[in-house]
Every structure is written in C-alpha cells, then in structure tokens.
CHARMM internal coordinates of N, CA and C (Angstrom, degrees):
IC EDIT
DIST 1 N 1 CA 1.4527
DIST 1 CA 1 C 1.5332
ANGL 1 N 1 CA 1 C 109.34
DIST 1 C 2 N 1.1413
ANGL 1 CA 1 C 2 N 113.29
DIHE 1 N 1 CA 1 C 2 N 118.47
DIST 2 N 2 CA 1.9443
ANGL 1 C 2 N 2 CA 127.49
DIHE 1 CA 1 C 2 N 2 CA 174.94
DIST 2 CA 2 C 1.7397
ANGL 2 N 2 CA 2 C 94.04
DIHE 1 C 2 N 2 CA 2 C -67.10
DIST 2 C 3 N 1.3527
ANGL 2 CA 2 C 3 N 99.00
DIHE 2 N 2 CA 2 C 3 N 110.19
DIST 3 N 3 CA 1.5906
ANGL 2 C 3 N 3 CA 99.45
DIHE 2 CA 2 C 3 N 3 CA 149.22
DIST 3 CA 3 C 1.7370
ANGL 3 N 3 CA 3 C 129.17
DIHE 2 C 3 N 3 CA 3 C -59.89
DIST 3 C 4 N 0.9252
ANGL 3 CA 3 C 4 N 100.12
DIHE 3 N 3 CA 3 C 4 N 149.22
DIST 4 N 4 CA 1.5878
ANGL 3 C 4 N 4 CA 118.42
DIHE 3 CA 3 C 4 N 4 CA 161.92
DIST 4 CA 4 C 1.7400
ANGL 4 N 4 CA 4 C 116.02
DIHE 3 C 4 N 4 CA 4 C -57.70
DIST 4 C 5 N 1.1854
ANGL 4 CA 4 C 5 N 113.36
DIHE 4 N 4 CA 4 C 5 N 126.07
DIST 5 N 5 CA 1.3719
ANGL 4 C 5 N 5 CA 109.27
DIHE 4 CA 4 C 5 N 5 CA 179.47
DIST 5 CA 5 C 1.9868
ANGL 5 N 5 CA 5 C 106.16
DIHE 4 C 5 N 5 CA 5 C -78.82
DIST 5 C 6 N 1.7994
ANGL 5 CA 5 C 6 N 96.62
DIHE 5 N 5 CA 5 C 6 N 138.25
DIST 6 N 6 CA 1.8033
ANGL 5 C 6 N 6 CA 80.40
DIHE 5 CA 5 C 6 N 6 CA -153.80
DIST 6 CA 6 C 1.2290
ANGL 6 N 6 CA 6 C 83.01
DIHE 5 C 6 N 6 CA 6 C -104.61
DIST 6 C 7 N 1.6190
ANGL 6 CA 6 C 7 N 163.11
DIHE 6 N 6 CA 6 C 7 N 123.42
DIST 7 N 7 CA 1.3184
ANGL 6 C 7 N 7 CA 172.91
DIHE 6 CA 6 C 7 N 7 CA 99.45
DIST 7 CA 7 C 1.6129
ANGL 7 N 7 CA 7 C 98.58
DIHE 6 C 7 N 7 CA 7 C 18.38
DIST 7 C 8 N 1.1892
ANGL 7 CA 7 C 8 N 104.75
DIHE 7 N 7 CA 7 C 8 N -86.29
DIST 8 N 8 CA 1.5917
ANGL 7 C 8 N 8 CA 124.00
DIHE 7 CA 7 C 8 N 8 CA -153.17
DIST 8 CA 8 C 1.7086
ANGL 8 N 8 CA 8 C 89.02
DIHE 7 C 8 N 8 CA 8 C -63.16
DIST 8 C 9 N 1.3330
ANGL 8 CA 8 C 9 N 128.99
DIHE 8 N 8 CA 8 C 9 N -49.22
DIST 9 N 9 CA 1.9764
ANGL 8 C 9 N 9 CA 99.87
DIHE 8 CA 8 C 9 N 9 CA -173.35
DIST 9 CA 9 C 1.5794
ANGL 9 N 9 CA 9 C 94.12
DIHE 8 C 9 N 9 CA 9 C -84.14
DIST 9 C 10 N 1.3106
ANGL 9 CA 9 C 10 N 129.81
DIHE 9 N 9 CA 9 C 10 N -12.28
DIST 10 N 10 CA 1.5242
ANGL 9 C 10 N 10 CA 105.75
DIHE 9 CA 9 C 10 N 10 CA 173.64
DIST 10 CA 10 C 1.2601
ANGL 10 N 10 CA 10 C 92.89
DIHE 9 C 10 N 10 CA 10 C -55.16
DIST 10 C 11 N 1.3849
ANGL 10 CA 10 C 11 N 130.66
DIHE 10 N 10 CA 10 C 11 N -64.58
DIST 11 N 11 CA 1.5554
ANGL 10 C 11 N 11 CA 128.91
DIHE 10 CA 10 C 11 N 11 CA -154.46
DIST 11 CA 11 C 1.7493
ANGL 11 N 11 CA 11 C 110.75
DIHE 10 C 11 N 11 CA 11 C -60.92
DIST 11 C 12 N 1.1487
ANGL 11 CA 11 C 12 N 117.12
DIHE 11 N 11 CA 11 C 12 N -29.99
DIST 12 N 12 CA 1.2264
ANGL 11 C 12 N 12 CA 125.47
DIHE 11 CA 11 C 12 N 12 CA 159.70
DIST 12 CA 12 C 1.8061
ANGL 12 N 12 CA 12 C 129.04
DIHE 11 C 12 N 12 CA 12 C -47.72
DIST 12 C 13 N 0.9091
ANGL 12 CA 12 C 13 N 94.48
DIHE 12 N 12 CA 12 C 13 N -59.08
DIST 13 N 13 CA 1.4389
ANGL 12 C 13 N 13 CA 101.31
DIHE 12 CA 12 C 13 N 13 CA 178.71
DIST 13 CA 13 C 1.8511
ANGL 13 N 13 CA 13 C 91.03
DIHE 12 C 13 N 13 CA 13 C -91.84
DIST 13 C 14 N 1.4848
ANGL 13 CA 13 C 14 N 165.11
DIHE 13 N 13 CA 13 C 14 N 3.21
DIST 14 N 14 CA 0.9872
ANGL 13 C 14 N 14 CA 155.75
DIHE 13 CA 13 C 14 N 14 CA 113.70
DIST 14 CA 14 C 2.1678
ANGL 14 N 14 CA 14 C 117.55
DIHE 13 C 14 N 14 CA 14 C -30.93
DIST 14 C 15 N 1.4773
ANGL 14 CA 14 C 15 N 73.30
DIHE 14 N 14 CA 14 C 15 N -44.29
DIST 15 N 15 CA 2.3103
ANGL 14 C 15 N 15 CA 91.22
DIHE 14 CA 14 C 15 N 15 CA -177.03
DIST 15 CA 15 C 1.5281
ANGL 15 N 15 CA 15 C 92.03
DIHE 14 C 15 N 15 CA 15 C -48.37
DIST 15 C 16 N 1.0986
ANGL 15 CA 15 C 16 N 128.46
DIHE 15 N 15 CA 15 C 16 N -67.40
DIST 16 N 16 CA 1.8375
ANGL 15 C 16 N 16 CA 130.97
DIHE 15 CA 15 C 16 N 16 CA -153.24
DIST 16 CA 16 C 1.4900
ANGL 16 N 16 CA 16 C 100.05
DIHE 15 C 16 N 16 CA 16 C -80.42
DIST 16 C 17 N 1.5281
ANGL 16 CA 16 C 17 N 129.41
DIHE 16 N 16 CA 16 C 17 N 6.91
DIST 17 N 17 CA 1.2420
ANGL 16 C 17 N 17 CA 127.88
DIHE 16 CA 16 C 17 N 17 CA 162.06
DIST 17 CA 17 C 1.3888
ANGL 17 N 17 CA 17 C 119.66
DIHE 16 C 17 N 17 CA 17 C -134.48
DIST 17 C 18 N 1.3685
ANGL 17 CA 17 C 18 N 103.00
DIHE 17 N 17 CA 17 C 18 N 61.31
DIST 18 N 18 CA 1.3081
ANGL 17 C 18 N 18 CA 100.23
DIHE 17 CA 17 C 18 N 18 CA 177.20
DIST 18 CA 18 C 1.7848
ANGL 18 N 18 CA 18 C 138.03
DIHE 17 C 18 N 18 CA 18 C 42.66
DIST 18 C 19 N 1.2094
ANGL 18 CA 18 C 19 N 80.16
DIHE 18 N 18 CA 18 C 19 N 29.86
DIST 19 N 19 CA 1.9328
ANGL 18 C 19 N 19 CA 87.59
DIHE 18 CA 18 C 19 N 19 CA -176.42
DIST 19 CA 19 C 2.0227
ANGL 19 N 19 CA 19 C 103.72
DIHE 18 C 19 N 19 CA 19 C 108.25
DIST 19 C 20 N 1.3379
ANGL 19 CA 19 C 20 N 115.68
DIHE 19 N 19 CA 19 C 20 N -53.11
DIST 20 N 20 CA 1.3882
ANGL 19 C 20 N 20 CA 134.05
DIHE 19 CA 19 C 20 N 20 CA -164.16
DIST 20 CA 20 C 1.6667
ANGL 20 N 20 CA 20 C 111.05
DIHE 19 C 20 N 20 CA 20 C -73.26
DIST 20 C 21 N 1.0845
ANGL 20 CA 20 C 21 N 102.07
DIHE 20 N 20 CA 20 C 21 N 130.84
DIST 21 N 21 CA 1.2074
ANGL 20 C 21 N 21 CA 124.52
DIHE 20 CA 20 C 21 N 21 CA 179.03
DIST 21 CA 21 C 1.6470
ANGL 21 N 21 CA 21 C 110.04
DIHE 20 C 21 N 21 CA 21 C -147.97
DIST 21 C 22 N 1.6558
ANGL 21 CA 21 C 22 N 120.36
DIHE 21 N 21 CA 21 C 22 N 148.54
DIST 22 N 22 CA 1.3698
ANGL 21 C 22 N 22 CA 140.94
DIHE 21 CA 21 C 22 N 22 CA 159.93
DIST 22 CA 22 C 1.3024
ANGL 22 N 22 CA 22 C 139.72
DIHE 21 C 22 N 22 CA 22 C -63.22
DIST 22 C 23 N 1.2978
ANGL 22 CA 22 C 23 N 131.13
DIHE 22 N 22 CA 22 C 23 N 144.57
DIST 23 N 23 CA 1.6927
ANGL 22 C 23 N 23 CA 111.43
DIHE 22 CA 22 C 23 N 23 CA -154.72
DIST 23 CA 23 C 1.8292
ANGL 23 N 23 CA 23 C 91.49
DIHE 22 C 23 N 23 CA 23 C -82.63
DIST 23 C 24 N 1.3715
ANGL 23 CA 23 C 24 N 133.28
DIHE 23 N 23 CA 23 C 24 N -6.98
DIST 24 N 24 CA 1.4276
ANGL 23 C 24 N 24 CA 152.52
DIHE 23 CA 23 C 24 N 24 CA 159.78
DIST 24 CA 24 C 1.8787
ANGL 24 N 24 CA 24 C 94.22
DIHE 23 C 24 N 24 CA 24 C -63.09
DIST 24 C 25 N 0.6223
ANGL 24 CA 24 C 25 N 150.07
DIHE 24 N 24 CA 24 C 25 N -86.90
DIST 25 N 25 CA 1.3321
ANGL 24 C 25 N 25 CA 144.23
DIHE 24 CA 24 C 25 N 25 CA 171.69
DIST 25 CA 25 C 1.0884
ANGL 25 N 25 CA 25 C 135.51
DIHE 24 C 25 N 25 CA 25 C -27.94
DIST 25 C 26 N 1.2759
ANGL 25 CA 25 C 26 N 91.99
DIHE 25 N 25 CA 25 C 26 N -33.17
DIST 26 N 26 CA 1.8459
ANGL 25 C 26 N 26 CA 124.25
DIHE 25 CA 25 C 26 N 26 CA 173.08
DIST 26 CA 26 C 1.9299
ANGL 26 N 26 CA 26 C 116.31
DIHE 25 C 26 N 26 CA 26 C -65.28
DIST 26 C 27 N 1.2594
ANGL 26 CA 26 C 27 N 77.06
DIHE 26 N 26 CA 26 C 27 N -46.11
DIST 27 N 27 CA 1.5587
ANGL 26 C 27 N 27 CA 126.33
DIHE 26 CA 26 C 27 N 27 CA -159.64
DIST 27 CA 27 C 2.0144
ANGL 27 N 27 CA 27 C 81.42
DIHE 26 C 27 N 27 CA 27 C -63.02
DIST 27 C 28 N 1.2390
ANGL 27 CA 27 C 28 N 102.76
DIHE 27 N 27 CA 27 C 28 N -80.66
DIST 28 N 28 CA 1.5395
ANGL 27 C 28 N 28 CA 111.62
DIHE 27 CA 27 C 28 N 28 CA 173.65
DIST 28 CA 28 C 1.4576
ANGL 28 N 28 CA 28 C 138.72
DIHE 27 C 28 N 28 CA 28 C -26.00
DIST 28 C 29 N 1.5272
ANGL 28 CA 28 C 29 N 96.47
DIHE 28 N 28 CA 28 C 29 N -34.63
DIST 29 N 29 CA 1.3387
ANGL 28 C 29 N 29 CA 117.55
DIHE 28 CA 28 C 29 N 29 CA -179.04
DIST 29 CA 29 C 1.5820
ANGL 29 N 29 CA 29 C 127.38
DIHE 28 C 29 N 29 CA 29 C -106.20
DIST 29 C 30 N 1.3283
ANGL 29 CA 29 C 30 N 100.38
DIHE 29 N 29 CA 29 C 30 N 24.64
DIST 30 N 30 CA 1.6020
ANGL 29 C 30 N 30 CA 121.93
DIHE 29 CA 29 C 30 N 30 CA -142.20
DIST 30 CA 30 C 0.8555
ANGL 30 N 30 CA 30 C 156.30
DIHE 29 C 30 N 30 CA 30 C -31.34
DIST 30 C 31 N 1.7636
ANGL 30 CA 30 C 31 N 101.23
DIHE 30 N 30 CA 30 C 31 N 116.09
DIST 31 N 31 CA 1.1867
ANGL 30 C 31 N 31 CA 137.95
DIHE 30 CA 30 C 31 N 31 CA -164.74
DIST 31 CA 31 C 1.8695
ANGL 31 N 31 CA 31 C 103.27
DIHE 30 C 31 N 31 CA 31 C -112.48
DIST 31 C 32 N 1.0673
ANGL 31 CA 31 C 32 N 123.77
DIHE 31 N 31 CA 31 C 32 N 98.31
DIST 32 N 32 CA 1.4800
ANGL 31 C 32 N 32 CA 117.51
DIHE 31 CA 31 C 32 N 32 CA 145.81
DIST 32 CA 32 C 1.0703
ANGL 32 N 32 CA 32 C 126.06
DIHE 31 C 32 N 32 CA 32 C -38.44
DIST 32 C 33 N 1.8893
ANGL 32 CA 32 C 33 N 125.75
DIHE 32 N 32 CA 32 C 33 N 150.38
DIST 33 N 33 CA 1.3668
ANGL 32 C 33 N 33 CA 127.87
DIHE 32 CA 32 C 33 N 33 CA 177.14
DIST 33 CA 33 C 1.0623
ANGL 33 N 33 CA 33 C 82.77
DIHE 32 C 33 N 33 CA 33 C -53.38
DIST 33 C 34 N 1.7466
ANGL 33 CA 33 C 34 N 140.36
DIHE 33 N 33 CA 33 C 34 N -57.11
DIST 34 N 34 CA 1.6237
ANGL 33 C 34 N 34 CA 102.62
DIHE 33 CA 33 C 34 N 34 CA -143.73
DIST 34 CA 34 C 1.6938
ANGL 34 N 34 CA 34 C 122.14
DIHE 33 C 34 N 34 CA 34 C -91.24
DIST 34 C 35 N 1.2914
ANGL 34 CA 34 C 35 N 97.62
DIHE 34 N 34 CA 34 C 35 N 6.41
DIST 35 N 35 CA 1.4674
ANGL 34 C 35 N 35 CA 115.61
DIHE 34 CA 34 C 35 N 35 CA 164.64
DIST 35 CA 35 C 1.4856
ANGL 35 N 35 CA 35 C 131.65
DIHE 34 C 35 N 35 CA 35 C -58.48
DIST 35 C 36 N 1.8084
ANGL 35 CA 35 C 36 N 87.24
DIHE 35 N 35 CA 35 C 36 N -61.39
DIST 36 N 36 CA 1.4266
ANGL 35 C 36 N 36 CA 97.48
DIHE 35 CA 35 C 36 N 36 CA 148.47
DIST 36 CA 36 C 1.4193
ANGL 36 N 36 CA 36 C 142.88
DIHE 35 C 36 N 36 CA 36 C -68.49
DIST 36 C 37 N 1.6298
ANGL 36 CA 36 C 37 N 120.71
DIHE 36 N 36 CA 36 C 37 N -5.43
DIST 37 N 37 CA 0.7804
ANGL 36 C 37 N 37 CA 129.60
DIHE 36 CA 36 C 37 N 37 CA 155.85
DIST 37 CA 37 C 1.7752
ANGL 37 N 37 CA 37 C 136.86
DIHE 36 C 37 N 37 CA 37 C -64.64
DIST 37 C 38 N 1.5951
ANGL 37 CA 37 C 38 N 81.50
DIHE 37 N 37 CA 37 C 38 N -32.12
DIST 38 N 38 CA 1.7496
ANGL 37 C 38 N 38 CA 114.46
DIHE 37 CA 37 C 38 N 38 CA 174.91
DIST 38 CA 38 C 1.4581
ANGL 38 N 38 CA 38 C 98.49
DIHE 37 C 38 N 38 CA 38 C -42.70
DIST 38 C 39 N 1.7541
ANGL 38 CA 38 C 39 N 101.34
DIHE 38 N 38 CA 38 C 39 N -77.49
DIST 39 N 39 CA 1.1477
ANGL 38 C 39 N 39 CA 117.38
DIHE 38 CA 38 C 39 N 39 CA -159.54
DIST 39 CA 39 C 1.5476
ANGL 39 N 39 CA 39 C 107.30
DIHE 38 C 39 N 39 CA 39 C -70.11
DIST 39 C 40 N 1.0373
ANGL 39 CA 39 C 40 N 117.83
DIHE 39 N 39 CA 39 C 40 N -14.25
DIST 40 N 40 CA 1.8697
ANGL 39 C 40 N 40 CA 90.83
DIHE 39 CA 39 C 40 N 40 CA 159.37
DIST 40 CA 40 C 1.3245
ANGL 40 N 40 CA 40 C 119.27
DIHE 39 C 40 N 40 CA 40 C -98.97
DIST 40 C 41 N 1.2476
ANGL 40 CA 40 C 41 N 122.75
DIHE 40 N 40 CA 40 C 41 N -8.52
DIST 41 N 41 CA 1.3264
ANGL 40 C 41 N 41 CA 116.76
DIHE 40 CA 40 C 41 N 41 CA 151.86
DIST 41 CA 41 C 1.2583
ANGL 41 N 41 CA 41 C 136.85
DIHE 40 C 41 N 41 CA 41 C -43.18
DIST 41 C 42 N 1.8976
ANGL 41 CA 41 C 42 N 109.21
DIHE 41 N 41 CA 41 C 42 N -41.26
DIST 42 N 42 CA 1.2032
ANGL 41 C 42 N 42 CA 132.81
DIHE 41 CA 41 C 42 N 42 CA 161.62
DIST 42 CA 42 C 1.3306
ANGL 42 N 42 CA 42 C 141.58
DIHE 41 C 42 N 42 CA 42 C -65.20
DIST 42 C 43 N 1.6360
ANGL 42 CA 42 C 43 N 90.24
DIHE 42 N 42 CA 42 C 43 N -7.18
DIST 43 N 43 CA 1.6563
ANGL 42 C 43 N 43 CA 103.22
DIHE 42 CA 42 C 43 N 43 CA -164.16
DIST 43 CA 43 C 1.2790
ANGL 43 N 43 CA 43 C 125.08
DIHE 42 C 43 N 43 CA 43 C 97.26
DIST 43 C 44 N 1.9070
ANGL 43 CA 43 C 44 N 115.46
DIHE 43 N 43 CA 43 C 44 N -33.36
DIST 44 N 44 CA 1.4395
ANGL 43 C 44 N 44 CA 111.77
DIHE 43 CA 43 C 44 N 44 CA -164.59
DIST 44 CA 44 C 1.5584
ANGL 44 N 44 CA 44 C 116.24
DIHE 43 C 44 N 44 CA 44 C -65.03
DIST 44 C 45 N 1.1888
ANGL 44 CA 44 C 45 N 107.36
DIHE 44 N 44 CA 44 C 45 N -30.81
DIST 45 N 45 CA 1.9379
ANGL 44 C 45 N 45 CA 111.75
DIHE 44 CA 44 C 45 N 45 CA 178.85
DIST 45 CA 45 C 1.7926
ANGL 45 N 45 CA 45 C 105.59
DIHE 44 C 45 N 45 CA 45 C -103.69
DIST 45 C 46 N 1.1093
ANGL 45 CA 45 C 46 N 123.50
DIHE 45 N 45 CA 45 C 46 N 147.43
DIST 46 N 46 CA 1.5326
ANGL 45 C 46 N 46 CA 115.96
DIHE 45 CA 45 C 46 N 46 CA 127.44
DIST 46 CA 46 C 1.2409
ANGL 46 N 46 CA 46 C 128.47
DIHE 45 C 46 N 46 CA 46 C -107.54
DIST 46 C 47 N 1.8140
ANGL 46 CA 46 C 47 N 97.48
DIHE 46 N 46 CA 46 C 47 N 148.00
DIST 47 N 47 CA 1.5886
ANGL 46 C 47 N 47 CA 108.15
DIHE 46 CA 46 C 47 N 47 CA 173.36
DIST 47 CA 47 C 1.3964
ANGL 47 N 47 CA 47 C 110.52
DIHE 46 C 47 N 47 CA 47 C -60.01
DIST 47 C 48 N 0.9734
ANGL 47 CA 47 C 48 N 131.84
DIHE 47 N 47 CA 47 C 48 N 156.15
DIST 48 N 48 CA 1.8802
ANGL 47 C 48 N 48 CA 135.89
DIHE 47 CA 47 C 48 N 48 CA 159.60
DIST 48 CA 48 C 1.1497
ANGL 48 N 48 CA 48 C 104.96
DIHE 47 C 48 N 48 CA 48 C -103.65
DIST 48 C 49 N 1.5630
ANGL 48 CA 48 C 49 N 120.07
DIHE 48 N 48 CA 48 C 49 N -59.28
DIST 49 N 49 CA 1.3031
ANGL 48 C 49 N 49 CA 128.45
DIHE 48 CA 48 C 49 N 49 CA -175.10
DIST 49 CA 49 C 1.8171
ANGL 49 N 49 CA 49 C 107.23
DIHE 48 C 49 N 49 CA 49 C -159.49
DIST 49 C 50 N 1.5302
ANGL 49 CA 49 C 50 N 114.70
DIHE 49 N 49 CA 49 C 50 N -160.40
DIST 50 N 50 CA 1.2919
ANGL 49 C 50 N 50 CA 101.72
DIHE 49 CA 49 C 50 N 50 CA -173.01
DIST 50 CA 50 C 1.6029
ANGL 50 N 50 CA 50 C 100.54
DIHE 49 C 50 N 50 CA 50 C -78.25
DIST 50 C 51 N 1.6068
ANGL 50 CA 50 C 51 N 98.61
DIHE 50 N 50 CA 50 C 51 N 150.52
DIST 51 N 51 CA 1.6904
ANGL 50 C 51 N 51 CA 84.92
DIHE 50 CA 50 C 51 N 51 CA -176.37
DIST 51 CA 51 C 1.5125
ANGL 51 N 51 CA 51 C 141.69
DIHE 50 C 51 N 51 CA 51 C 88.00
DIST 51 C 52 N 1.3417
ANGL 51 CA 51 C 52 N 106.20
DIHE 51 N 51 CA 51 C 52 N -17.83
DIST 52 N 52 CA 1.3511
ANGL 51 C 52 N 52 CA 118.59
DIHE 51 CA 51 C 52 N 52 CA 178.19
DIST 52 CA 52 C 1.7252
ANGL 52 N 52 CA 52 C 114.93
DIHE 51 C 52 N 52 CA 52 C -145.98
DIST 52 C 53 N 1.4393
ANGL 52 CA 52 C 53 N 101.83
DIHE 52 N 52 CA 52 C 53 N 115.83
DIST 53 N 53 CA 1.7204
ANGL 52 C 53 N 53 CA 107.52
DIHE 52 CA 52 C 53 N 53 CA 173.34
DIST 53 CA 53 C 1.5189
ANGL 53 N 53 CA 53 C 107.49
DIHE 52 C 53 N 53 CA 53 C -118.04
DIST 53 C 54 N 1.4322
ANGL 53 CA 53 C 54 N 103.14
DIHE 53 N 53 CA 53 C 54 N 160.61
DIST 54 N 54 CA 1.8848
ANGL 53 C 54 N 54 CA 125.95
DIHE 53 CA 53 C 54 N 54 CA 168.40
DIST 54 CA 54 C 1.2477
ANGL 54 N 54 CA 54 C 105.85
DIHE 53 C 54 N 54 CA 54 C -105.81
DIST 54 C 55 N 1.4058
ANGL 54 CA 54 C 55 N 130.89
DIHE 54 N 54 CA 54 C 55 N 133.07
DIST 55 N 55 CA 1.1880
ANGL 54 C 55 N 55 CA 124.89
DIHE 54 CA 54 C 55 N 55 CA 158.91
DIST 55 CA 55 C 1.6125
ANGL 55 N 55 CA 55 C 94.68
DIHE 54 C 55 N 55 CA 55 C -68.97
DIST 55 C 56 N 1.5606
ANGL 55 CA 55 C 56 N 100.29
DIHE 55 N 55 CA 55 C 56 N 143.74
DIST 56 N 56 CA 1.2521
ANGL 55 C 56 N 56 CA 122.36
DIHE 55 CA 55 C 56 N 56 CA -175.47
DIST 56 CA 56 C 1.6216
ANGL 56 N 56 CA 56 C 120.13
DIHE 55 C 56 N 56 CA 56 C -68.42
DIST 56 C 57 N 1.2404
ANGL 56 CA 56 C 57 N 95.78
DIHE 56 N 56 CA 56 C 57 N -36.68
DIST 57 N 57 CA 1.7395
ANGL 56 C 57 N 57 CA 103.31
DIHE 56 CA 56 C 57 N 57 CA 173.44
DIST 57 CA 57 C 1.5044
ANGL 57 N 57 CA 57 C 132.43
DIHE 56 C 57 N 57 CA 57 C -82.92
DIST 57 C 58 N 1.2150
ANGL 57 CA 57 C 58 N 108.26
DIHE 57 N 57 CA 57 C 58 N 6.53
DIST 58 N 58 CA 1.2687
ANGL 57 C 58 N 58 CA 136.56
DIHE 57 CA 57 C 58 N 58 CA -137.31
DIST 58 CA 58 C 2.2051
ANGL 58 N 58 CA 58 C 82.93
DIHE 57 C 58 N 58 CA 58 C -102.75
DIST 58 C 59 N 1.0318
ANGL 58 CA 58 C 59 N 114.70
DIHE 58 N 58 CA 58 C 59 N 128.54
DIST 59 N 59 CA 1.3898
ANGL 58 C 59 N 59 CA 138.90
DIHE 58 CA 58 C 59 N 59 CA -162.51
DIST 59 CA 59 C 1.9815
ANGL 59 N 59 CA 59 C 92.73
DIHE 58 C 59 N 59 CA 59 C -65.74
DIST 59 C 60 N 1.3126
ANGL 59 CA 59 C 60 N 124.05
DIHE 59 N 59 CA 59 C 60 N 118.84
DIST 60 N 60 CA 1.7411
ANGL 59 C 60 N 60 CA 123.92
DIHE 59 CA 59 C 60 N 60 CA 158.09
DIST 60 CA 60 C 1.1493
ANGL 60 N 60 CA 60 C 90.90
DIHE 59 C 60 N 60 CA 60 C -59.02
DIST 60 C 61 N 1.5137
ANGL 60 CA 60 C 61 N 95.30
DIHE 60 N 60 CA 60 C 61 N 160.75
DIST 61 N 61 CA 1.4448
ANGL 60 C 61 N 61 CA 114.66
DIHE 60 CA 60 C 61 N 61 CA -179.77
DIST 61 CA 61 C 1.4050
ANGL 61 N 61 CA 61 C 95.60
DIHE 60 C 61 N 61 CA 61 C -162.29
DIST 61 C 62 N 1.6897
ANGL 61 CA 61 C 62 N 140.26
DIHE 61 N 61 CA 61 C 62 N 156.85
DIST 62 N 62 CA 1.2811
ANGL 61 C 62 N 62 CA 145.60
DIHE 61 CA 61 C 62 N 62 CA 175.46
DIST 62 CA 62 C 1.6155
ANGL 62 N 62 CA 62 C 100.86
DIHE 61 C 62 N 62 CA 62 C -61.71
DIST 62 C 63 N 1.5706
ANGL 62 CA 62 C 63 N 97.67
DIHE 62 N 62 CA 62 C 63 N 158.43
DIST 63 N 63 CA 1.3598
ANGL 62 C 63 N 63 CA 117.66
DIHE 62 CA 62 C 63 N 63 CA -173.34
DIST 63 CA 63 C 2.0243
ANGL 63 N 63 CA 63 C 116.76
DIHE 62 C 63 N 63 CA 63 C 31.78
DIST 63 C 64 N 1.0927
ANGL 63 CA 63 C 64 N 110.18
DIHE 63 N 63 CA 63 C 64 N 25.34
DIST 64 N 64 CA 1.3972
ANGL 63 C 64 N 64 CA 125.37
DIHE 63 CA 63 C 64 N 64 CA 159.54
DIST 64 CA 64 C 1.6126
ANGL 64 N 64 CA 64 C 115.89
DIHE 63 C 64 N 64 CA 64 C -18.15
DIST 64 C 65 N 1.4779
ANGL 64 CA 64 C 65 N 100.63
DIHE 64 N 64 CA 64 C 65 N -51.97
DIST 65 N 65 CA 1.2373
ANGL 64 C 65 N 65 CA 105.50
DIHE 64 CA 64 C 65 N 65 CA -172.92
DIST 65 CA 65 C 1.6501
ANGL 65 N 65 CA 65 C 132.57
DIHE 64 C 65 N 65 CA 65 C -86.37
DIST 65 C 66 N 1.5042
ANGL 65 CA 65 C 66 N 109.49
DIHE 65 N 65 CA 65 C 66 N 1.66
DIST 66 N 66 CA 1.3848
ANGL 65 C 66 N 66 CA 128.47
DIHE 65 CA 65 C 66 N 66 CA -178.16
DIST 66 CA 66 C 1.8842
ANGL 66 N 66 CA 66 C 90.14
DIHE 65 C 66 N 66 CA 66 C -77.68
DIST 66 C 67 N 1.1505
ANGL 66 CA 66 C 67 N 117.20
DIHE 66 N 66 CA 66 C 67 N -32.77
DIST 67 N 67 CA 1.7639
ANGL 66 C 67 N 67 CA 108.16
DIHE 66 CA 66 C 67 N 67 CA 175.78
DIST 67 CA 67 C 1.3858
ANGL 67 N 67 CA 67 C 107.64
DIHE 66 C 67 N 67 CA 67 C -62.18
DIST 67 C 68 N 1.2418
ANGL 67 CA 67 C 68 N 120.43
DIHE 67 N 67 CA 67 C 68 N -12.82
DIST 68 N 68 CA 1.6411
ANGL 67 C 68 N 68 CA 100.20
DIHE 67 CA 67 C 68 N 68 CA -171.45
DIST 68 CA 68 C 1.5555
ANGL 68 N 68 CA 68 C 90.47
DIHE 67 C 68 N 68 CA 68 C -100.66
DIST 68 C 69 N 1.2578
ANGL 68 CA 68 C 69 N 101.97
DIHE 68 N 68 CA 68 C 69 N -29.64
DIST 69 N 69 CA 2.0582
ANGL 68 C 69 N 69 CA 90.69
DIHE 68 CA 68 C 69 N 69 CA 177.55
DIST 69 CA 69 C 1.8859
ANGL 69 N 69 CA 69 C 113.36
DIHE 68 C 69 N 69 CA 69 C -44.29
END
COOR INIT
IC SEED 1 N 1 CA 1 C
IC BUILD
C-alpha cells in the first residue's frame, strides 16, 4: 500500500530543524524520490545537497546551518 504524502508531520519533524529535513525522513512521511523531486521542481522544498532539503517557506533563522552539520 503507497502512503499518502503527509505535509503537516513532514513540517513537523522539519519545525525542530530549522526548516531541514532528509529524503529518509521524507521517505517516512511519504514522500517518494519523485515526490520529492516534484516539490523542488515547484519551489516547495530546497535541495541543499544529496539527501537533505528545507522547506522553502520555512522562516531563516541564525546559525541555520549548524542543523545540517
């Protein structure tokens, strides 16, 4: 059975990391690579690198980037 891609706990478990979340996290909440692919196509995520996206709307904040360390 294909899960439902779930928005609101992606963004949830994204909230306690500064926007960033894993395509494994992604993965959990289900999102297919090409789902996730969708959504940065669309704008709604960015890639960082392999493996790791920001929801795009998702508020900067200082030292942002120590979550992806």
């Amino acid at each position: 059975m294909v899960q439902k891609p779930d928005y609101d706990r992606l963004y949830e478990t994204a909230e306690g990391q500064a926007g960033y979340f894993t395509s494994k996290q992604a993965r959990k909440h289900g999102f297919s690579w090409e789902r996730l692919s969708d959504n940065v196509k669309h704008g709604r995520f960015l890639r960082i690198f392999r493996g790791v996206y920001r929801l795009s709307h998702f508020p900067s904040m200082a030292h942002e980037d120590l979550f992806v360390a």
